[in-house]
Backbone bond lengths (Angstrom), bond angles and torsions (degrees), N, CA, C in turn:
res aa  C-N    CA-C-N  psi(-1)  N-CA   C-N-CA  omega(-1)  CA-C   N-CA-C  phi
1 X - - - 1.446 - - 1.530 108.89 -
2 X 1.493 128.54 148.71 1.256 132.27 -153.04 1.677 83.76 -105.77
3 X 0.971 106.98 134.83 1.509 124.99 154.92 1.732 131.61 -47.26
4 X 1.071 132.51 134.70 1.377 101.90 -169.47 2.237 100.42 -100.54
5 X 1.682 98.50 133.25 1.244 94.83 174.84 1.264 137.20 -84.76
6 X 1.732 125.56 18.36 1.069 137.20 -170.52 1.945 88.51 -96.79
7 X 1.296 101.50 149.30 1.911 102.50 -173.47 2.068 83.77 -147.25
8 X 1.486 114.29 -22.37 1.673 91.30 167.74 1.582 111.74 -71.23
9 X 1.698 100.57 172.64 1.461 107.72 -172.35 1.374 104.99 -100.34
10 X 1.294 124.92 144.43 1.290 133.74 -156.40 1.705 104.70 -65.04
11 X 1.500 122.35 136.14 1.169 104.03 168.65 1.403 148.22 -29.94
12 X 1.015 145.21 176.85 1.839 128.69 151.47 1.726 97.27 76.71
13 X 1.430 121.14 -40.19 1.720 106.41 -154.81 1.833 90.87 -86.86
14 X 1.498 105.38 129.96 1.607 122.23 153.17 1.502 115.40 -32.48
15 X 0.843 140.41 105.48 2.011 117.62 151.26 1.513 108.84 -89.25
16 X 1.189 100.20 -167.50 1.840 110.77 -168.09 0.906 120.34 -68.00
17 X 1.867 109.08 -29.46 1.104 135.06 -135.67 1.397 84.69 -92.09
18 X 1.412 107.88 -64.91 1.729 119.34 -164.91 1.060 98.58 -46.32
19 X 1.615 143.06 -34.04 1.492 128.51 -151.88 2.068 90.70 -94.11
20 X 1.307 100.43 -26.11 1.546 95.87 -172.18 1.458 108.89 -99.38
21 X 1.559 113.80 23.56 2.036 127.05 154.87 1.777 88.44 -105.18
22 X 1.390 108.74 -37.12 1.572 77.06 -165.71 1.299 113.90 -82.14
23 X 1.263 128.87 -32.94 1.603 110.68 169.50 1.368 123.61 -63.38
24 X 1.540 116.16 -13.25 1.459 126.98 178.63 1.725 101.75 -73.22
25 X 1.031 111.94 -40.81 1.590 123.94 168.60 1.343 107.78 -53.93
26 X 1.333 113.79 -71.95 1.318 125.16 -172.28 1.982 111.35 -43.27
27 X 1.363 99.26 -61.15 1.644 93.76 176.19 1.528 107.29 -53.74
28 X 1.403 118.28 -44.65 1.803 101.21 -156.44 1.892 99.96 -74.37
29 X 1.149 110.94 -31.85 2.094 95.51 151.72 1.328 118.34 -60.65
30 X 1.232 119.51 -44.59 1.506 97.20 -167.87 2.034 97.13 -68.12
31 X 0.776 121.86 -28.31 1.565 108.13 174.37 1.597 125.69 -82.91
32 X 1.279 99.61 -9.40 1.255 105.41 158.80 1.613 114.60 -74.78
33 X 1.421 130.69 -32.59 1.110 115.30 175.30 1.479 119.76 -105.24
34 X 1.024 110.51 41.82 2.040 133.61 172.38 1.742 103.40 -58.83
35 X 1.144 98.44 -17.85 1.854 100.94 -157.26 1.965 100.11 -96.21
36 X 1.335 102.78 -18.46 1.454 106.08 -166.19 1.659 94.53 -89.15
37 X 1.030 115.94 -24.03 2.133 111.76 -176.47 1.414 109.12 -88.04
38 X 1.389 113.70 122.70 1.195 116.57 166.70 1.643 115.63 -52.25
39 X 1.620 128.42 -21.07 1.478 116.94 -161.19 1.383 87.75 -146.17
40 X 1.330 115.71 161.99 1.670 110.09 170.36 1.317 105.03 -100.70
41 X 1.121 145.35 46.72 1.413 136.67 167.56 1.455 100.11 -115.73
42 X 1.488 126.90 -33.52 1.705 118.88 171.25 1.707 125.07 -80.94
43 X 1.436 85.12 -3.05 1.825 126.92 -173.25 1.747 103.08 -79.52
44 X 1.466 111.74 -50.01 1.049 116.00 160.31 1.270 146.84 -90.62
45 X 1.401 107.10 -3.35 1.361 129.12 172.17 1.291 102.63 -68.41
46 X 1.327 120.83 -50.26 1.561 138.53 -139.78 1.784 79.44 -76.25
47 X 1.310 139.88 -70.45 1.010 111.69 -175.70 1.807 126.97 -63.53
48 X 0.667 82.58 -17.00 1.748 85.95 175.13 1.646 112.20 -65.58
49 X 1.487 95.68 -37.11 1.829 109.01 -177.21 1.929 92.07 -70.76
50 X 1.262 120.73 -68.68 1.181 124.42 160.68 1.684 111.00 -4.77
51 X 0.984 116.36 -98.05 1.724 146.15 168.27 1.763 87.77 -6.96
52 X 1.573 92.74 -77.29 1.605 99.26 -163.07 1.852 92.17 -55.11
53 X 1.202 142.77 -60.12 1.390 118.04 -154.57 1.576 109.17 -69.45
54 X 0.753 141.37 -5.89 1.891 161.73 -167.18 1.373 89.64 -97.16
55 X 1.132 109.07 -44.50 2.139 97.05 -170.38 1.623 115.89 -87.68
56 X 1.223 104.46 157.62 1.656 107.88 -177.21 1.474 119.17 -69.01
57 X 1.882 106.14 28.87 1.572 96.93 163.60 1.358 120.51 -41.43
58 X 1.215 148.14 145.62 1.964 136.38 -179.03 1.505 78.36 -86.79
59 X 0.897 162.28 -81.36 1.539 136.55 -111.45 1.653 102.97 -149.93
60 X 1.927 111.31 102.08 1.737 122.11 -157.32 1.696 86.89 -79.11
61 X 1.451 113.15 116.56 1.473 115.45 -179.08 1.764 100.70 -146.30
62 X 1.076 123.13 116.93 1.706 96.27 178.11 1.111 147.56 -5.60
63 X 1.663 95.04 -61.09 1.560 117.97 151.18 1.383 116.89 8.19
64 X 1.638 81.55 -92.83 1.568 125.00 -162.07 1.586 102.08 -51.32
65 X 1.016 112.01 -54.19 1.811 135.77 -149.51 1.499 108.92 -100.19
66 X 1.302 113.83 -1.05 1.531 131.40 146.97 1.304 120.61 -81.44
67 X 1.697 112.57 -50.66 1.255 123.59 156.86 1.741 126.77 -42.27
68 X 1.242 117.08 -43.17 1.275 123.29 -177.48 1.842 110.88 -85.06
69 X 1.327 102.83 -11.34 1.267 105.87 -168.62 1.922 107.55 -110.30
70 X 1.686 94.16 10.01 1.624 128.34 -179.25 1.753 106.24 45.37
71 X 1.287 111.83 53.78 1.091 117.71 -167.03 1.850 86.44 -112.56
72 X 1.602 119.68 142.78 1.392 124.60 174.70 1.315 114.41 -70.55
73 X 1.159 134.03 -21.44 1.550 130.39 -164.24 1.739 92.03 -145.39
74 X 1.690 94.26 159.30 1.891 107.03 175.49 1.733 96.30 -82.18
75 X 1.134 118.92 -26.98 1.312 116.77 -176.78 1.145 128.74 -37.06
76 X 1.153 141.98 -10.70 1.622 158.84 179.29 0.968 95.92 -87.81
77 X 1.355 126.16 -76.37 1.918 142.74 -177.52 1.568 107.27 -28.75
78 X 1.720 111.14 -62.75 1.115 122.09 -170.47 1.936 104.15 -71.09
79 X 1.007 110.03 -37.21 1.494 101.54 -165.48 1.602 93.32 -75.38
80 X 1.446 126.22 -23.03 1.753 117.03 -169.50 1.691 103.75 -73.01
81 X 1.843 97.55 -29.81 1.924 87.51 172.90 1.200 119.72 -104.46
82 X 1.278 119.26 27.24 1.389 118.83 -159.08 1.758 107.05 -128.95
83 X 1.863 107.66 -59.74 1.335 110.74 172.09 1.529 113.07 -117.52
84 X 1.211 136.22 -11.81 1.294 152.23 161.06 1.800 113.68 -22.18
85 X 1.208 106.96 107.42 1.976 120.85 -179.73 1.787 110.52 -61.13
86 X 1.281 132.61 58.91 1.127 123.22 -174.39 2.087 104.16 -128.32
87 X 1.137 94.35 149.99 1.363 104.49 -174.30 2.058 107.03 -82.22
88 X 1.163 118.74 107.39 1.495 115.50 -165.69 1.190 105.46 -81.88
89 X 1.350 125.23 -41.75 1.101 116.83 -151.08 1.982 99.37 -102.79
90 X 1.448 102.96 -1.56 1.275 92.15 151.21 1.310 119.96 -69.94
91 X 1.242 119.53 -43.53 1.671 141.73 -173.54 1.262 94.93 -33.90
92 X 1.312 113.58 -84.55 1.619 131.41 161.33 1.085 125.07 -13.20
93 X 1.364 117.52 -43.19 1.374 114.61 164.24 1.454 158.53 -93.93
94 X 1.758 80.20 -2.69 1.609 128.69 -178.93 1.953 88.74 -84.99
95 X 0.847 117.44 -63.93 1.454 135.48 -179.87 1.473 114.00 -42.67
96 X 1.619 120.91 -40.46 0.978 152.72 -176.75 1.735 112.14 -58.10
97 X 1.792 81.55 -63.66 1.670 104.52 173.08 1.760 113.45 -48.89
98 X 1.451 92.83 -55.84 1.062 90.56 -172.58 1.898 141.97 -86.91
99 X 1.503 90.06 2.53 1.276 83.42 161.87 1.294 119.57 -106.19
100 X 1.761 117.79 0.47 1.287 112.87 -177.53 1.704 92.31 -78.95
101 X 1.159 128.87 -21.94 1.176 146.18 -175.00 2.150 97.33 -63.95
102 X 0.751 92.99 -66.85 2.066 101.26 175.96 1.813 110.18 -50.16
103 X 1.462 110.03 -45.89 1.202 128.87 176.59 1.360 102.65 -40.40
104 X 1.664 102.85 -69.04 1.568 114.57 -156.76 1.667 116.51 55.05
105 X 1.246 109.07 -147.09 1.941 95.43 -163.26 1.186 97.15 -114.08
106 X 1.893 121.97 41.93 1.547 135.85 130.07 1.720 113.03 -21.65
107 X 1.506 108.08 117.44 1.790 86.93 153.02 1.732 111.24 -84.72
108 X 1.150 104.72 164.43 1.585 137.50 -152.49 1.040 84.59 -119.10
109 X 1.490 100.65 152.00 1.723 118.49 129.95 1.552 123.56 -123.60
110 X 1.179 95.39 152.62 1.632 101.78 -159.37 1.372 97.36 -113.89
111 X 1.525 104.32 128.93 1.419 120.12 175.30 1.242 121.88 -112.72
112 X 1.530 119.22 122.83 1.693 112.84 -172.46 1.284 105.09 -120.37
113 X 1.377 130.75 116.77 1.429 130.88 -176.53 1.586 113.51 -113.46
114 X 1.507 138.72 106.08 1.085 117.32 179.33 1.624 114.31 -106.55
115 X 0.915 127.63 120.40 1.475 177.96 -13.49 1.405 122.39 132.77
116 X 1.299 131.67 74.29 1.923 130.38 173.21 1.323 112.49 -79.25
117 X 1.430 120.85 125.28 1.193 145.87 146.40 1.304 130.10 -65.21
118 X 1.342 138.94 89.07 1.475 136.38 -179.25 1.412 111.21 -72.35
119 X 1.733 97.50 116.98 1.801 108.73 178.72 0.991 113.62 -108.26
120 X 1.662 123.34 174.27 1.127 139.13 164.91 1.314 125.38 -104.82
121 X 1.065 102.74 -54.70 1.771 117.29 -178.50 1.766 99.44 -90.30
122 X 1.520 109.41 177.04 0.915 126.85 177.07 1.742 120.71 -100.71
123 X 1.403 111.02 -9.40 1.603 122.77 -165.89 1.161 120.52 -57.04
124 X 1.770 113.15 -43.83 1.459 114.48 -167.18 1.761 108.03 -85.13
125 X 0.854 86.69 141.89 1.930 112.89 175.94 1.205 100.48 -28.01
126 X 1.353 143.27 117.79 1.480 146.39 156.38 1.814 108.11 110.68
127 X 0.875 120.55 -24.03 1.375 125.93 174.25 1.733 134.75 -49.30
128 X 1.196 93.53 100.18 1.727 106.96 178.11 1.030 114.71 -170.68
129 X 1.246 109.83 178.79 1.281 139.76 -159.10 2.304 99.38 -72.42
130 X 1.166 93.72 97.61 1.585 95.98 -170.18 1.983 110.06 -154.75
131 X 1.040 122.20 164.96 1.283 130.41 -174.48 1.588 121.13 -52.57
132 X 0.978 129.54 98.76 1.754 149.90 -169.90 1.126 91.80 -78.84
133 X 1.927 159.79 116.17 0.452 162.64 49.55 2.120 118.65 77.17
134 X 1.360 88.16 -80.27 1.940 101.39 -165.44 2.251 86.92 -72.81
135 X 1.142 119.22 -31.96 1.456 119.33 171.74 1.292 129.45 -88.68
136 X 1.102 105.02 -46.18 1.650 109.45 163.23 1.518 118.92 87.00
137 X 2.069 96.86 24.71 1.386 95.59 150.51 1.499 113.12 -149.75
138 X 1.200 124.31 -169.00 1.427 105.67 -176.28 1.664 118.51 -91.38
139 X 1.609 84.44 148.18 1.668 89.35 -165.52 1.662 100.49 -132.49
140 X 1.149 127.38 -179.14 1.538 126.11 -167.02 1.876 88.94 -102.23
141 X 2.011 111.44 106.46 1.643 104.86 -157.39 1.403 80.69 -159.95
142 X 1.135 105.75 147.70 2.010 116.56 166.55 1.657 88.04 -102.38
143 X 1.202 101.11 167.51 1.164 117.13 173.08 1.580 110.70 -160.85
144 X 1.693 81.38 136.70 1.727 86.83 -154.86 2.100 101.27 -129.19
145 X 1.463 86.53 140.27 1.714 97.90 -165.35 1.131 101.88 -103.42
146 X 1.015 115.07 137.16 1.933 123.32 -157.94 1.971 86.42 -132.24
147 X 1.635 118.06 150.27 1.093 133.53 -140.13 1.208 91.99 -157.64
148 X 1.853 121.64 121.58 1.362 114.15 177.99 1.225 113.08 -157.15
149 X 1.030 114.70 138.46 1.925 117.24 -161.98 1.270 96.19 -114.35
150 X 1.113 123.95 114.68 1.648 132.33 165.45 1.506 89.38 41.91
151 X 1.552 117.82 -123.33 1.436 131.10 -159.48 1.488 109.39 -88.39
152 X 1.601 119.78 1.67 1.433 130.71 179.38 1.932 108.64 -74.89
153 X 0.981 97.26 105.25 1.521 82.28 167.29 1.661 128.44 -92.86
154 X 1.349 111.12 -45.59 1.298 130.23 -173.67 2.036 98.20 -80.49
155 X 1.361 106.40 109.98 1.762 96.86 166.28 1.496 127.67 -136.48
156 X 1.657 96.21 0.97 2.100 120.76 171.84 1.341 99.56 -166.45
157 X 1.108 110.56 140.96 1.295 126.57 -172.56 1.903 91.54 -119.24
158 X 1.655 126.98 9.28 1.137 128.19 -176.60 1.551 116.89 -83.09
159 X 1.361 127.10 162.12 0.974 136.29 -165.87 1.401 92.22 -127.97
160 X 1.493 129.66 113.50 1.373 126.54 175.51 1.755 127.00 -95.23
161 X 1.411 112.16 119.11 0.820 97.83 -140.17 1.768 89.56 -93.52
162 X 1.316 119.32 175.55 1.535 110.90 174.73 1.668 103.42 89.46
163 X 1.331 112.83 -36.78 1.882 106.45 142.52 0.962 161.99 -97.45
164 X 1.836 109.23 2.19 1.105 115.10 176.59 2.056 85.88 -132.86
165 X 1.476 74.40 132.40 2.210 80.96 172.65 1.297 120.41 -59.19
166 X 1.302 111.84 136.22 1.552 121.15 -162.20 1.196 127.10 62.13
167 X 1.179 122.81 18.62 1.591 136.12 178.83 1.698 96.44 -75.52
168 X 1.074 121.79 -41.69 1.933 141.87 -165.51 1.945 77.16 -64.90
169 X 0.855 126.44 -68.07 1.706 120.23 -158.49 1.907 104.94 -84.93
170 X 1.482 106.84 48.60 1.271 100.68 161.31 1.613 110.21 -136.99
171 X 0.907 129.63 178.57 1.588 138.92 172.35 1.392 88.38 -82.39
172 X 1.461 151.66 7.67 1.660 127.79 -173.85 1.429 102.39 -109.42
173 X 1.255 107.50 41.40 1.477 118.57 -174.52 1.749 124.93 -52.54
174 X 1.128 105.51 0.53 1.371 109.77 -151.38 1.758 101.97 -87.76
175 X 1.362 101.51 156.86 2.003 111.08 -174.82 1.753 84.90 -118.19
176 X 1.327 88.28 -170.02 1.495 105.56 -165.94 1.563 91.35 179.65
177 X 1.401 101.73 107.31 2.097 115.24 155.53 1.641 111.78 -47.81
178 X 1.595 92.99 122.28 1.399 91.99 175.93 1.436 109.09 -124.53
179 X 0.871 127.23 156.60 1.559 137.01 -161.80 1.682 126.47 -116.82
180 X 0.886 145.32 8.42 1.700 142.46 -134.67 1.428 115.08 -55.50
């Protein structure tokens, strides 16, 4: 019987290894962004919140992601995105660094998916009366454009304003340089 001469590991399959670079990854960011939290207790949450959205909780809800992070109450979760002293859009940019940093001068592929949200109210940032997508007329829906580089998921956490209606009358005012 002939031996087989392939000795790489088949695409797609996990090894041990990969899961023990990616949490090795994972800590040396989360200490890279030590400098953006005013306190270390939302400092450490933040990876724990991390952890929980990365893991196969089925459904990312405080709840849940308090639970996985064996914490008794969502109250931690909610207060780290809610009242928590940390600089975000440094985060963002620390994050930024560093995966263009993992990338290196890899070509990419760039994935642009745009995305309708069916609303009710009028409150959240971008919300109106605009083109729904899965119906194909306009309905009261945000619609939100998600951005993904090969294995990058996270690349603006911005809300642009001047393209989505009513984006101009929120505090999420913020742009972000984009490059293609």
């Amino acid at each position: 019987m002939k031996h087989l001469q392939h000795n790489t590991a088949q695409a797609g399959l996990t090894t041990l290894s990969d899961v023990m670079e990616w949490h090795s990854s994972l800590q040396l960011l989360h200490a890279r962004l030590a400098s953006h939290f005013a306190r270390p207790e939302p400092f450490a949450r933040a990876l724990r919140f991390v952890q929980g959205i990365l893991s196969s909780v089925e459904r990312k809800n405080s709840w849940q992601l308090a639970e996985q992070a064996r914490e008794a109450t969502p109250y931690g979760m909610q207060r780290l995105l809610s009242q928590a002293v940390w600089d975000a859009d440094g985060v963002r940019d620390d994050i930024r660094t560093f995966a263009l940093h993992q990338l290196g001068r890899r070509q990419v592929i760039v994935a642009i998916d745009e995305t309708g949200f069916l609303k009710r109210g009028k409150h959240s940032a971008g919300v109106g009366k605009q083109h729904y997508g899965p119906t194909g007329d306009l309905r009261n829906s945000q619609v939100g454009v998600f951005l993904s580089l090969a294995t990058v998921a996270l690349v603006s956490r911005a809300i642009f304003p001047g393209i989505f209606p009513g984006a101009e009358k929120t505090s999420c005012n913020s742009r972000a340089d984009v490059t293609l």
